[in-house]
Structure formats: structure tokens, C-alpha cells
N, C-alpha and C positions, 0 to 999 in steps of 0.2 A: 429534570432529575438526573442526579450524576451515573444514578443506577439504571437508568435505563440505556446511555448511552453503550452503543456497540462499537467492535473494529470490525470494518469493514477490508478484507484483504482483495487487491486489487494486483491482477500478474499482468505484465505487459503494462505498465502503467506509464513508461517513457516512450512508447509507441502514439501514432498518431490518434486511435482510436481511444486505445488507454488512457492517454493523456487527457484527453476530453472527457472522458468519466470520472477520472479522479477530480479534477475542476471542479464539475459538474454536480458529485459526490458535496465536497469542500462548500461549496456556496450552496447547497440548498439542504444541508444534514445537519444534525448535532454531532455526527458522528465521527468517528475516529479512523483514519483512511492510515492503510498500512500498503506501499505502491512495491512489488516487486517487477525487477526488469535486469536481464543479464547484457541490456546494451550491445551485442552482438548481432542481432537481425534484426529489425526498423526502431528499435529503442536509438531514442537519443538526447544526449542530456539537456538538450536545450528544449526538449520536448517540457520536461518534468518541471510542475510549476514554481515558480521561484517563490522565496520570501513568506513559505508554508511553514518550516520547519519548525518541529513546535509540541505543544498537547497531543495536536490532532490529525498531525500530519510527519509521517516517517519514511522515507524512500531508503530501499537496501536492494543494491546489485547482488544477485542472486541467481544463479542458472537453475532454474524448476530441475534438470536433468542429473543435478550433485545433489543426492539424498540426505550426505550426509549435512550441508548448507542448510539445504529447504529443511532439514529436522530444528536445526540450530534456530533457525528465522520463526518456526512454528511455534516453540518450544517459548523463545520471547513473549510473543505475540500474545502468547496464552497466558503468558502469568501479568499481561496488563490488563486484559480482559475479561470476565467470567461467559461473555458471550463473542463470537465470531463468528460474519455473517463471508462467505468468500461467492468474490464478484468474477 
């Protein structure tokens, strides 16, 4: 059901660990993966899985640290979703 499906926000997701959850997330959910990473410390773009982009998969560079970004990214995210699950 389309209305059950959630966005799942996912920070660090170009990182090595991250990157393995958002996968991980992608092949075993219905769900809608939203991957924040500011690529600056172990984020790296060959991390971030290719050939997602899409429905259900959005990746946005993003430094958690600029309020005034993370508001913009949040503020997205929310009006595609009624529910958001953060990973």
C-alpha cells in the first residue's frame, strides 16, 4: 500500500557504514530512503549507490552543521512524506 510506505532519513549515507544501510535499507524495504552526507569526513561519492535515483531513493549533500540546509532538506522531505522514520 502506497500509504503505508515511509521516508526513511539516512545521515552519513556516503560513508562506509552508511552506505551499507542505505543498500541494505533499498533491497530489503518498500521504503523511501532519503541519504544525507556533507562528503567532507569518510563520505565518498563512490560510496553512494549508483543507478537508485529515483521514487525511492534521493541523496543531498548536506552538512547536519548548516541549520539553515538541514531546515531546507527537512522541510522537502516532509512534504513528500506524511510519515518519517530517521536512521
Amino acid at each position: 500500500m502506497q500509504s503505508d510506505l515511509k521516508t526513511l532519513l539516512v545521515t552519513g549515507g556516503a560513508g562506509f557504514i552508511g552506505s551499507a544501510v542505505v543498500r541494505e535499507l533499498l533491497s530489503n524495504s518498500p521504503h523511501r530512503v532519503v541519504n544525507l552526507d556533507c562528503l567532507t569526513y569518510a563520505g565518498n561519492l563512490a560510496s553512494i549507490p549508483t543507478g537508485l535515483h529515483g521514487e525511492r531513493y534521493c541523496f543531498e549533500r548536506v552538512d547536519l552543521n548548516d541549520a539553515a540546509a538541514t531546515a531546507v532538506v527537512s522541510i522537502c522531505t516532509a512534504l513528500q512524506s506524511s510519515y518519517i522514520s530517521i536512521i
